[in-house]
Backbone as a printed PyTorch tensor [residue, N CA C, xyz], in Angstrom:
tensor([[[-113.0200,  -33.4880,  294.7850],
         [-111.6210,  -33.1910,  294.5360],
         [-111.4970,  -31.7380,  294.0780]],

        [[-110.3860,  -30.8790,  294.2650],
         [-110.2740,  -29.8350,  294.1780],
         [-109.2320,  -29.6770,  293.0450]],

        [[-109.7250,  -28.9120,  291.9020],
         [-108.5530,  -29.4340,  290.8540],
         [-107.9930,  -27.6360,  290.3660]],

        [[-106.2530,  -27.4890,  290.5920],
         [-105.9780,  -26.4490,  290.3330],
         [-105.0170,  -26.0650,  289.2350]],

        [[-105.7040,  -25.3830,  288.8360],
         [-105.1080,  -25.2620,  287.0460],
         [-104.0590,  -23.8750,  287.1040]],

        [[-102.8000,  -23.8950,  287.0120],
         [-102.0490,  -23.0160,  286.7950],
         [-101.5780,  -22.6080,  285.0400]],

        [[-102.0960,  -21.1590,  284.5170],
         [-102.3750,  -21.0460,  282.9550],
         [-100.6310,  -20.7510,  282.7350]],

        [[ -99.7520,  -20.8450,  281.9710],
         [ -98.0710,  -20.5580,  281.8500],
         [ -98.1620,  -19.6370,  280.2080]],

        [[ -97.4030,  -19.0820,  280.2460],
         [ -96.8410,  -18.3430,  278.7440],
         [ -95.3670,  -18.5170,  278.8380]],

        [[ -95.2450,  -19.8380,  278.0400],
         [ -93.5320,  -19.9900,  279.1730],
         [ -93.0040,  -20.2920,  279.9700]],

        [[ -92.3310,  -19.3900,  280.4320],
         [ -92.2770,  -20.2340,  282.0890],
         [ -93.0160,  -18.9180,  282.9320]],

        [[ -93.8770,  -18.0590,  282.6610],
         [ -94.3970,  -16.8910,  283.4220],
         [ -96.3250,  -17.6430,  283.9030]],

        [[ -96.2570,  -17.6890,  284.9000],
         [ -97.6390,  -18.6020,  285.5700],
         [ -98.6640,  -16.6670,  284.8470]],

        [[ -99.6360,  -16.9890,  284.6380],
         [-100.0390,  -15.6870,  284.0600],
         [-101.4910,  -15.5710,  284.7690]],

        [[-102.3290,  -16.7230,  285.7470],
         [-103.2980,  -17.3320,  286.3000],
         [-103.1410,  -18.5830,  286.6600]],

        [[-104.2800,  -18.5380,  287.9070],
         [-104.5210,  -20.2260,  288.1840],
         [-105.9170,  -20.1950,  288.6630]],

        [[-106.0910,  -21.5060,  288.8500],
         [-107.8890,  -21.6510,  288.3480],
         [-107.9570,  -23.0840,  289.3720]],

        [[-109.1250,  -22.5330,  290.4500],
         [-109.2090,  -23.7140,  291.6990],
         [-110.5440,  -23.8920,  292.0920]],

        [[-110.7870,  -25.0970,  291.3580],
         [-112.3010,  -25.4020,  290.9130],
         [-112.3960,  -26.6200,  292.0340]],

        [[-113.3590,  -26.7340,  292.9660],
         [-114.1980,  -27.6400,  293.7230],
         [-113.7430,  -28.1100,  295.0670]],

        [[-114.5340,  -28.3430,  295.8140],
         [-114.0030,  -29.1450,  296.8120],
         [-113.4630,  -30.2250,  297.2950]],

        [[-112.3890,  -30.0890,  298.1550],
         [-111.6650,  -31.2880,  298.3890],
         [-112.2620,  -32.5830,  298.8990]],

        [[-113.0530,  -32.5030,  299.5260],
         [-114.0370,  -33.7080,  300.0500],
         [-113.2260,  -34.8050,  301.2210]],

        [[-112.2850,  -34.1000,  301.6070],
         [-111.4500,  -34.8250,  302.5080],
         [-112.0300,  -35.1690,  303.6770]],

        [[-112.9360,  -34.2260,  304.0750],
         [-113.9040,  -34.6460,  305.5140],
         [-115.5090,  -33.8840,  305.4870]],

        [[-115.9610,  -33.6220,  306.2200],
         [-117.4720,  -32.8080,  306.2980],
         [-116.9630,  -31.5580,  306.7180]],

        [[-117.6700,  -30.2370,  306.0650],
         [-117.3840,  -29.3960,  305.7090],
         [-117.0700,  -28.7730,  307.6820]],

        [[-116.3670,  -27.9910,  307.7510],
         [-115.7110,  -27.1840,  308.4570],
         [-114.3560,  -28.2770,  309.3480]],

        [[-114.2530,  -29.3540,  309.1410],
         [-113.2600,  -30.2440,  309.1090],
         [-112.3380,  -30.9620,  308.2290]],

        [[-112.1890,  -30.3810,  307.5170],
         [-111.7210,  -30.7810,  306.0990],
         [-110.4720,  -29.9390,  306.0940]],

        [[-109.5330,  -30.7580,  306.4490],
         [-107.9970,  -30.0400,  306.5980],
         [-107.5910,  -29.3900,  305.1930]],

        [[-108.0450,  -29.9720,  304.0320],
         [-107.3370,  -29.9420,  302.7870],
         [-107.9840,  -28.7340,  302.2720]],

        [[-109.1060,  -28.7680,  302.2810],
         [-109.8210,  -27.4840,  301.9780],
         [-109.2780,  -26.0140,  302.9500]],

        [[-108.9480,  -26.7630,  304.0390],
         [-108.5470,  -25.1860,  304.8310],
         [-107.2100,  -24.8460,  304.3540]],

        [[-106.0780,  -26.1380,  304.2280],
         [-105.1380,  -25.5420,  303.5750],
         [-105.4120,  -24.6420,  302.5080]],

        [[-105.9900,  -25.0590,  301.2520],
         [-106.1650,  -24.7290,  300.0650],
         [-106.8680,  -23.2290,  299.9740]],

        [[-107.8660,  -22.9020,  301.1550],
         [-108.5350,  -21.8570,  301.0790],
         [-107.4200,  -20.6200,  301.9150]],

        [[-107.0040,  -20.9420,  302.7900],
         [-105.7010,  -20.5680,  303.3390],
         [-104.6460,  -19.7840,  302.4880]],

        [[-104.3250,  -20.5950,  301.9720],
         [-102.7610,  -20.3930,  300.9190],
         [-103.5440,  -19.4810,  299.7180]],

        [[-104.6090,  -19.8450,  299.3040],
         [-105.6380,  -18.6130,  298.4480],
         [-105.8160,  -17.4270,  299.1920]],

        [[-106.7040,  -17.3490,  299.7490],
         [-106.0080,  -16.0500,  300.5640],
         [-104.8460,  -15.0460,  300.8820]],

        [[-104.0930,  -16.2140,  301.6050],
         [-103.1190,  -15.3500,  301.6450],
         [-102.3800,  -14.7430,  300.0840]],

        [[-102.4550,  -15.7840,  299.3420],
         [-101.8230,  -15.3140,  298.1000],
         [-102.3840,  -13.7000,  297.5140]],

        [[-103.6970,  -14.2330,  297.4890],
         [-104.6290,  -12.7860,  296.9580],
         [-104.0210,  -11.9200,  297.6340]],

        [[-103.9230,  -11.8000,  299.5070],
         [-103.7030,  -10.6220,  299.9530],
         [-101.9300,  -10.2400,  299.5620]],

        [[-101.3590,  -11.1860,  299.4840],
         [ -99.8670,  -10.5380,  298.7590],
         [-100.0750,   -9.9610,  298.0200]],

        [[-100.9750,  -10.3450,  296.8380],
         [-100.9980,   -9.6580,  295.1210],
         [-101.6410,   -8.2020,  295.4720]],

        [[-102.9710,   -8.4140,  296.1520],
         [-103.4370,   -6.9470,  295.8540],
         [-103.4350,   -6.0460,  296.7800]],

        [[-103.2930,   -6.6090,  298.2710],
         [-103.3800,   -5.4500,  299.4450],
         [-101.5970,   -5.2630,  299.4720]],

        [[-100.9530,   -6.2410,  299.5520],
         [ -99.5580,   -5.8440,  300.0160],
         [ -98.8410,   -4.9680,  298.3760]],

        [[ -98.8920,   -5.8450,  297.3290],
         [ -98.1630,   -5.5590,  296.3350],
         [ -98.4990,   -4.5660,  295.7350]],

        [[-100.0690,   -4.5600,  295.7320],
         [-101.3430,   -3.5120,  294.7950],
         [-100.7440,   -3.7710,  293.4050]],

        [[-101.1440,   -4.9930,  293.2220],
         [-101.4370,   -5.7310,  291.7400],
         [-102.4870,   -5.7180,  291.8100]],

        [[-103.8260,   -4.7230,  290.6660],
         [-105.1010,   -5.1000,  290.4340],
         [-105.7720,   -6.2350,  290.1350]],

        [[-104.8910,   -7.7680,  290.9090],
         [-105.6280,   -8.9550,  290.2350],
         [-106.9850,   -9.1270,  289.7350]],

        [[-106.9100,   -9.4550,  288.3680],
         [-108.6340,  -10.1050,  288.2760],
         [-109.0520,  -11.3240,  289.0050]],

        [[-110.4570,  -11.2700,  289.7970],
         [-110.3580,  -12.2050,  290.4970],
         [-111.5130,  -12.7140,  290.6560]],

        [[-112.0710,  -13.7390,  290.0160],
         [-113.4410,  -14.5760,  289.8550],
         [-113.7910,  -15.9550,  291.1370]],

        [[-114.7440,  -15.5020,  291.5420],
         [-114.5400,  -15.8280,  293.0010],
         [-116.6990,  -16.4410,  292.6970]],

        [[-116.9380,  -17.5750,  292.3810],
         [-118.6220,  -18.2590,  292.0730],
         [-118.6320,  -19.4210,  293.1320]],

        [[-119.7420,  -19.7100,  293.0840],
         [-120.4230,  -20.9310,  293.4720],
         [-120.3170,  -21.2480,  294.7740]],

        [[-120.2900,  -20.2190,  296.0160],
         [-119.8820,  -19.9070,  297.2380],
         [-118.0340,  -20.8630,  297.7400]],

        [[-117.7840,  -19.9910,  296.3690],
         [-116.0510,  -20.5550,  296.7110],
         [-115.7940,  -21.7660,  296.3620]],

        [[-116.3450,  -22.3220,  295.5550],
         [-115.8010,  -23.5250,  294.8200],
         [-114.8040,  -23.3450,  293.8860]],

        [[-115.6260,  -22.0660,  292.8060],
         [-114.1200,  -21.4580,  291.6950],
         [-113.4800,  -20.6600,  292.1600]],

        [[-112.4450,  -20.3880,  291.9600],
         [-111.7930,  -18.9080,  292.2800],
         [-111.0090,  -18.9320,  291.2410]],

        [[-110.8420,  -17.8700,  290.4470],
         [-110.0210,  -17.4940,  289.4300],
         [-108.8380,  -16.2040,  289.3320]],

        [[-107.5310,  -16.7000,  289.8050],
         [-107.0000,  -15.1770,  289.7130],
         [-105.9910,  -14.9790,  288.2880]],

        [[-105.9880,  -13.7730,  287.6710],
         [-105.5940,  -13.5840,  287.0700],
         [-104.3430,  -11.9010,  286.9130]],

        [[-103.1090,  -12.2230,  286.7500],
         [-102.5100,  -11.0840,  286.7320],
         [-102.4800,  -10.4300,  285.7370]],

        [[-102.4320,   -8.5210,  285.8630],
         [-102.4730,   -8.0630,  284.8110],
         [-101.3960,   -7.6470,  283.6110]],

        [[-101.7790,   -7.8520,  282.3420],
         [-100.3730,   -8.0570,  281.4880],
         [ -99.4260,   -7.0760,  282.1300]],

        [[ -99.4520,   -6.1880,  282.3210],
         [ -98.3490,   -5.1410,  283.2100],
         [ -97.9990,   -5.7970,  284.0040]],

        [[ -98.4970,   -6.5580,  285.0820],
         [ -97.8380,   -7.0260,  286.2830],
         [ -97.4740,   -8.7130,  286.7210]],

        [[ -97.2520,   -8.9160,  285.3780],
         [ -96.7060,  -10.2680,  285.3640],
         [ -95.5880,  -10.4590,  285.9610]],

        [[ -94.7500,  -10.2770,  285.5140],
         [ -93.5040,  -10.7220,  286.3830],
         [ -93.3800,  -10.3890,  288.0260]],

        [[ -93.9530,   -8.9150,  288.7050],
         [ -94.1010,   -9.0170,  289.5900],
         [ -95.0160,   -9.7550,  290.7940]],

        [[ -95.8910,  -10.3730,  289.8450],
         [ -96.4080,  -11.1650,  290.2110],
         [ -95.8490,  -12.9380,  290.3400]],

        [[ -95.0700,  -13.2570,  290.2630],
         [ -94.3200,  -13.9020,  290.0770],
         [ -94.2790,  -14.9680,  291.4150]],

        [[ -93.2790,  -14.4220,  292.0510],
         [ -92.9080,  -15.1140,  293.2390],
         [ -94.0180,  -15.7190,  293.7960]],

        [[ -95.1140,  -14.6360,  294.6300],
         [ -96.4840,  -14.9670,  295.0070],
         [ -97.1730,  -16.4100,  294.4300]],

        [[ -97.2380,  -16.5680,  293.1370],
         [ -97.9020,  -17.7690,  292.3510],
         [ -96.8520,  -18.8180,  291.8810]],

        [[ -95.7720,  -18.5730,  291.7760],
         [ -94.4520,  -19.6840,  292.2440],
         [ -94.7600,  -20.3510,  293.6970]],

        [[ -95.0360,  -19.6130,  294.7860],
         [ -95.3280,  -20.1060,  295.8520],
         [ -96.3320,  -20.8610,  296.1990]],

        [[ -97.5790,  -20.7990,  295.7230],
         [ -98.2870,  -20.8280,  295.6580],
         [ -98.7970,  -21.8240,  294.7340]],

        [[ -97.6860,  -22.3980,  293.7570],
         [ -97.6440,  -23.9900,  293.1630],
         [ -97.2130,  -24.6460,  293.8490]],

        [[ -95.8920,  -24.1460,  294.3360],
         [ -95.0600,  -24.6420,  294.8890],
         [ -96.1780,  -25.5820,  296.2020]],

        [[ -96.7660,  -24.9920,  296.7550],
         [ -97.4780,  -25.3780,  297.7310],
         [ -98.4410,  -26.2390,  297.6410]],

        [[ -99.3060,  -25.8680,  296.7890],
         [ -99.9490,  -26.8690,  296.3410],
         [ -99.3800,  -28.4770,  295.8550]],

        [[ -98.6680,  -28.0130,  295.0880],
         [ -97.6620,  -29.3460,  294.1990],
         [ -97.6590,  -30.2330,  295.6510]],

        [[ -96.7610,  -29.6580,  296.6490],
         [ -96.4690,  -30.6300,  298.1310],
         [ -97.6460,  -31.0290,  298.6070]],

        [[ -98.8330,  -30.1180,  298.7860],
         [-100.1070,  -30.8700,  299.4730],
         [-100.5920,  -31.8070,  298.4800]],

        [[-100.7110,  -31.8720,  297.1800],
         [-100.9410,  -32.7750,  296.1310],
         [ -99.9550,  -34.2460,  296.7760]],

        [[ -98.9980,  -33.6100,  297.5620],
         [ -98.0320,  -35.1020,  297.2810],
         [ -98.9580,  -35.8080,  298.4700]],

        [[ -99.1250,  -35.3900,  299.3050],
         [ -99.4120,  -35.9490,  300.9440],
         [-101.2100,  -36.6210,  300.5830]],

        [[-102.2760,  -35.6670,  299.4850],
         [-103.4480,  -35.6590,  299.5870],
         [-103.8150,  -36.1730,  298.0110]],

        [[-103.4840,  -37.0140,  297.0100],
         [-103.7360,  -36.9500,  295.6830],
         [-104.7520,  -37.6790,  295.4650]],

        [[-105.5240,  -37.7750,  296.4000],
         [-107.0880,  -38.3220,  296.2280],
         [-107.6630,  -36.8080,  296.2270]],

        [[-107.4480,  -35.9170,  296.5310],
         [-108.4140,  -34.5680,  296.9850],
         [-108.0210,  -33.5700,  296.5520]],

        [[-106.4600,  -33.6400,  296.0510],
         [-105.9360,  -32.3490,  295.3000],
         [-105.2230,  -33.0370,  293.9530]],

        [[-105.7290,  -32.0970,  292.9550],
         [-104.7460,  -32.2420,  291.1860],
         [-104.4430,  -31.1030,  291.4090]],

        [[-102.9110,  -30.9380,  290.4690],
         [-102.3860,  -29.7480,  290.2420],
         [-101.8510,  -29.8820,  289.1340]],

        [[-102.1060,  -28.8300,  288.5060],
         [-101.6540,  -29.0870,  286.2130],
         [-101.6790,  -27.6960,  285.8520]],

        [[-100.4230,  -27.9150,  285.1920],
         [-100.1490,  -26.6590,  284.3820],
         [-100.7750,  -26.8320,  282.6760]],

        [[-101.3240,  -25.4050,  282.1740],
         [-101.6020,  -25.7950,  281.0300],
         [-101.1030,  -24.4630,  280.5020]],

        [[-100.5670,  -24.3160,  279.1700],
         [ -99.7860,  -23.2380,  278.2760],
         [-101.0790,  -22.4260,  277.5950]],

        [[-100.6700,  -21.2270,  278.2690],
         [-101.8230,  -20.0950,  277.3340],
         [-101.7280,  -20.0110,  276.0940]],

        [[-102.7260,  -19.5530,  275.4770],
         [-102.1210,  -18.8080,  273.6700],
         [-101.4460,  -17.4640,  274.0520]],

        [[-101.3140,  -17.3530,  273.1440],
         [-100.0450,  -15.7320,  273.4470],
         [-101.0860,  -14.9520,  273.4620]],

        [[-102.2650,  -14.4740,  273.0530],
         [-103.1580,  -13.3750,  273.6510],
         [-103.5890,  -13.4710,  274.8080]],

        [[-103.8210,  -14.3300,  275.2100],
         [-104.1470,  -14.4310,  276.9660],
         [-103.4880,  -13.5910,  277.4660]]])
């Protein structure tokens, strides 16, 4: 299961965190995983090639974690991108909730 953690200060998404594989089929057939790796992507390339938001971006275990994080400067413009990007998930969660979680959890205010 692929479980994706969106971090909030509020209502401002500030990171999200997409730990493991979906296990929906054998690997290069696995619709859920291509969505998921898909919509990651593209997101990243909004944030940092289109927008040039320096996301931090923790990327282990040949793509099991990926961690992006926006920088306190570019929070809000970062915005839409990772609104979308729940948004999306949340719906494939509806169709796949054996293979995808999606949970918000509230930062401390230094995050």
């Amino acid at each position: 299961m692929t479980k994706v953690t969106f971090s909030l200060q509020e209502d401002k998404i500030l990171a999200v965190d997409i730990l493991g594989h979906a296990g929906y089929a054998e690997e290069g057939e696995d619709i859920v995983c291509a969505a998921i790796s898909s919509a990651v992507m593209l997101t990243h390339a909004l944030l940092y090639d289109v927008q040039h938001i320096p996301v931090d971006t923790l990327i282990e275990d040949d793509g099991a974690h990926i961690r992006f994080t926006l920088p306190k400067g570019d929070v809000e413009r970062g915005q839409d991108a990772l609104c979308a990007l729940k948004l999306h998930f949340s719906e494939l969660e509806q169709n796949y909730s054996d293979f995808l979680n999606v949970m918000e959890v509230q930062a401390d205010a230094e995050d």
